[in-house]
N, C-alpha and C positions, 0 to 999 in steps of 0.2 A: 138355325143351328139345332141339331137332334141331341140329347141327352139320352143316354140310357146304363143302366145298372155295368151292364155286360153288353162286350162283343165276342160270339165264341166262330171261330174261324175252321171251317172244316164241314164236312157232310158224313161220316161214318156215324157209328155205333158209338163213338165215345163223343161227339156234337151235339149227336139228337139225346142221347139220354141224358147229359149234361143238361141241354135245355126243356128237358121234361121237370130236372131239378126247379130252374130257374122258375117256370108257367108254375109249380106248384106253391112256390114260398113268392109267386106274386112279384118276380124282379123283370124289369124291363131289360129288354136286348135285341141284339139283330144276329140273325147269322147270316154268314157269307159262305156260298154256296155256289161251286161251279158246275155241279150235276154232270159228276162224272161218275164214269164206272167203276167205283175203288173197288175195295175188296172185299166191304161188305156188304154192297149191293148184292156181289155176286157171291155170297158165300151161303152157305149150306143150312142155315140158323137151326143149329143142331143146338140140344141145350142138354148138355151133357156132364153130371155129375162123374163118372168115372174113366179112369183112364185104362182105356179099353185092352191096349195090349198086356198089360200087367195085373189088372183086375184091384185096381187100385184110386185109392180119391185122393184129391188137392187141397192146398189150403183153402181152407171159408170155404170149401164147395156147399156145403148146408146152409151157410149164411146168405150164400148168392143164391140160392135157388129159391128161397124163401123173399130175397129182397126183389129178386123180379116178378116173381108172381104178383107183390104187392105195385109194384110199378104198374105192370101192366094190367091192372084194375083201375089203377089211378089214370092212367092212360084213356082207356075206354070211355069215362065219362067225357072227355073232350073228343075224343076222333070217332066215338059212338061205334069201335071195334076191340073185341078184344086179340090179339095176336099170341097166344098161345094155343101150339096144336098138339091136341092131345094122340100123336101118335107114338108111343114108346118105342126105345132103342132094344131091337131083340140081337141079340149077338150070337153069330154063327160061329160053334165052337170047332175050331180043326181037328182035334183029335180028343180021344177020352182023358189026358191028360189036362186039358186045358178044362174041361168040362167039371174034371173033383178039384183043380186048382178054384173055380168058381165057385163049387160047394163050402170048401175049408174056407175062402174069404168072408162066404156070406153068414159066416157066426160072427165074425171080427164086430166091434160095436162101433167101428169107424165106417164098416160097409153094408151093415143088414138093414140098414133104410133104402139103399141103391142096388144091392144085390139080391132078385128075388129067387129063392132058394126051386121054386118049379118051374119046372123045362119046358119047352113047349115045340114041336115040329110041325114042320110046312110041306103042303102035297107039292107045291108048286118050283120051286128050289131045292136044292143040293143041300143035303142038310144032316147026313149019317148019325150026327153024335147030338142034334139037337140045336138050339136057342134057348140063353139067356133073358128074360127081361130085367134090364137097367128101370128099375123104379124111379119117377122123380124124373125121370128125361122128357124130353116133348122138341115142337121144333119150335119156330117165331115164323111165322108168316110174312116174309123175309118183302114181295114186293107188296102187299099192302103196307106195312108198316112204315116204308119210306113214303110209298104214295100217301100217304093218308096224312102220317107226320109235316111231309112239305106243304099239304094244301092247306095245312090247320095253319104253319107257320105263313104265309103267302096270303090266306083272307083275314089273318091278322097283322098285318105289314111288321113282322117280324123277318121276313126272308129277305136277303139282299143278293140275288143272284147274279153275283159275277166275282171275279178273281181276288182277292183280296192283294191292294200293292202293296208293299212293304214301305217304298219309298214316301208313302202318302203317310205316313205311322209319325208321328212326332208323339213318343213316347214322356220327354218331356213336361209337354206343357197337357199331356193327357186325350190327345186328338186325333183323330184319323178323319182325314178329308173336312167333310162340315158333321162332324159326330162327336162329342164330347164323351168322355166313355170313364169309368171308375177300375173296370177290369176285362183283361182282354185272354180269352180260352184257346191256345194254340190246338185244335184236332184232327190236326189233317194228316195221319199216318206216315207213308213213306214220302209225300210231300213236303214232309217237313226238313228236308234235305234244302232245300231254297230258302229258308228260313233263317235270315240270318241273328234271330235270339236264339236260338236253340237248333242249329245246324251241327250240333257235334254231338248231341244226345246219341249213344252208341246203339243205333238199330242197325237189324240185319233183314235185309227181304227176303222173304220165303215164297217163293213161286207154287201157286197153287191151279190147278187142272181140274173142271170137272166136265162130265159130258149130261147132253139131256138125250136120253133114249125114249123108241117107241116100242116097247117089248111087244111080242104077241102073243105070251100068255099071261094076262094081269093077275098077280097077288091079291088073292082074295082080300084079307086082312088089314085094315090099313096099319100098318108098324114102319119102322126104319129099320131096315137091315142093314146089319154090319158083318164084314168080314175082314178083306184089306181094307176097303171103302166102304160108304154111306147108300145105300138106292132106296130112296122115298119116293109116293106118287107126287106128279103137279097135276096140273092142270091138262084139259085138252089130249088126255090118254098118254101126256109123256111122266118121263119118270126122268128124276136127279141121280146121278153113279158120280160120288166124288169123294174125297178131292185130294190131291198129290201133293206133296213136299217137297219142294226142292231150292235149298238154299246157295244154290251156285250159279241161277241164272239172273241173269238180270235184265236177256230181250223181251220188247214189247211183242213177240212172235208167236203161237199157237208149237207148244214144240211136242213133235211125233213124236221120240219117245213115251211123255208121261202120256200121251191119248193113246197108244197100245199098250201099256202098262195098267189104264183103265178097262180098256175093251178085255185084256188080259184077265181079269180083277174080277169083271160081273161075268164072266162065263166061264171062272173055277164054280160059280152057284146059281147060274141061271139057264142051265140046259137049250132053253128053247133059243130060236133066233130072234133078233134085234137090229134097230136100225138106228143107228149116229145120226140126229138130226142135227146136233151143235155141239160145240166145243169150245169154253169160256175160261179164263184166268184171271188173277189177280195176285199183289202183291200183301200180303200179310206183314205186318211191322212189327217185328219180333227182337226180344232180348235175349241176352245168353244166358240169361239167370233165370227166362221166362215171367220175368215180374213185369208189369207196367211199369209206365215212366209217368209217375206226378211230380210236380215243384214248381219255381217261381223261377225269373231271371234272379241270375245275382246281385246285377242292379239295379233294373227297373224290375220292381219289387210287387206291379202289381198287372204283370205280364205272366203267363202260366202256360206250362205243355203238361197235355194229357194225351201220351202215347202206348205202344208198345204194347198193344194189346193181346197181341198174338190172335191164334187157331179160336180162345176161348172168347171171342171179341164181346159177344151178348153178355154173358155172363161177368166178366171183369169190367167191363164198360158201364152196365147200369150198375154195380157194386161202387166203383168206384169215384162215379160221377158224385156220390154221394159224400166220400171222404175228401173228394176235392173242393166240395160246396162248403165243410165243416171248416175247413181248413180258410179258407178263406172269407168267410162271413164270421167267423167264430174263432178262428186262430184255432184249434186243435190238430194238433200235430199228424201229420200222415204216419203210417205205420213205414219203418225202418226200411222192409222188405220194396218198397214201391217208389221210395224218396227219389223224387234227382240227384240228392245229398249224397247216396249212396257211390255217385260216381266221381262227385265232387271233391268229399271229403282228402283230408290230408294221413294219409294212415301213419 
């Protein structure tokens, strides 16, 4: 029979940063892990204090930004990398309007840490009225950090890789399979639809699109360009163009609107020719409120979901893994905004 602290169930952005919690305050665990393609494997690890179309910031965006830097320091000393890339978000302004809406925000004292007040232009792109730099932005080096996270979990027989049953769960007497367990972390995003503790939690999927291109005139500069979308370098001379919205579908299918809606996107600002080598999606687990989903079952009390990350997954996930650990080692209350309670409640 295995003992352990925690079992957190799931592979995204809010598992592993949850379990970076647990490796730092020393608690034993397993996770279970079916090494699939969610959403944050494939998603864009933009790290992004402001809200680009309105020129505006979030709640705790300074507290998040601060609290993952420190993570991933703490990170590094175990996986011996660190995953932030220091390439800032330069935003491509569409007209001179948007460009002095940019100037008047960056006096605001909610945005002159993220809004840097000097312009800057690119020979290479489309670009008449200029680029912003979003200070504070960077990206997460999105497949080392899974690669690297699972190997550290895996030569420390913390990984348990395969499906997690439900039926095997005898919440009861505190056991799953031959594993005695004190608390079990539900983070398995839009999976968690099968989940019969917490199959009603109110998520919406957002179907997201991005392509990888092979441009032919490389960006000097390494930055992340914004316009409608995201295009940063990778690896091997391609480049990331992403990524789309769309909360009305729900096939597992590559759908050709939002890939000419992309192709659309990067050649209003990239002049030269390009070649579509791929084309990838995922579902994002999203609320209507935009807040994550923290909390416990109602009755088995020491059962927890930690969903609904949305677009901002890095950012709210390692924030929050951390109110979820308070919360339950400590009893301190979640903030209102993020509660499961909030959906519960009797108004």
């Amino acid at each position: 029979m295995k003992i352990a602290d925690y079992l957190i169930v799931g592979d995204g952005y809010a598992a592993l940063f949850f379990a970076h919690r647990l490796i730092m305050e020393n608690k034993s665990f397993y996770l279970f892990s079916e090494n699939k393609q969610s959403a944050s494997r494939v998603s864009a690890g933009i790290i992004n204090p402001v809200v680009l179309k309105k020129f505006t910031t979030f709640w705790l965006a300074q507290e998040q930004i601060h609290d993952l830097q420190k993570t991933l320091s703490e990170m590094a000393e175990y996986t011996g990398r660190n995953y932030w890339i220091d390439e800032p978000i330069q935003r491509i302004f569409h007209n001179v309007e948007e460009r002095e809406l940019w100037q008047k925000k960056a006096t605001e004292e909610t945005l002159s840490g993220f809004l840097n007040p000097a312009f800057t232009s690119f020979d290479t792109i489309r670009n008449p009225f200029g680029t912003g730099k979003v200070d504070q932005s960077a990206r997460l080096d999105v497949f080392r950090f899974f690669h690297d996270f699972f190997n550290f979990l895996s030569e420390n027989d913390r990984l348990i890789p395969e499906q997690f049953d439900y039926n095997a769960l005898n919440p009861v007497q505190n056991q799953y399979k031959t594993i005695k367990y004190k608390n079990i972390v539900f983070c398995e995003g839009m999976g968690v639809v099968e989940n019969p503790f917490f199959k009603d939690i109110p998520l919406q999927p957002n179907k997201g699109h991005h392509l990888k291109v092979k441009i032919s005139k490389p960006i000097q500069t390494k930055v992340t360009l914004k316009k409608k979308h995201f295009l940063f370098p990778l690896e091997d001379d391609l480049y990331y163009y992403g990524g789309t919205y769309d909360r009305n579908q729900s096939h597992h299918d590559i759908d050709d609107t939002a890939r000419d809606q992309l192709i659309k996107g990067l050649e209003e600002f990239y002049p030269e020719p390009f070649e579509v080598v791929d084309v990838q999606f995922g579902f994002r687990p999203t609320v209507k409120d935009r807040r994550p989903i923290l909390g416990n079952h109602h009755e088995f009390r020491n059962l927890f979901v930690f969903n609904g990350l949305g677009a901002r997954g890095i950012l709210n996930g390692n924030y929050f893994a951390g109110e979820l650990f308070q919360l339950i080692e400590h009893g301190k209350p979640l903030p209102e905004e993020v509660s499961l309670e909030r959906f519960t409640q009797t108004k």
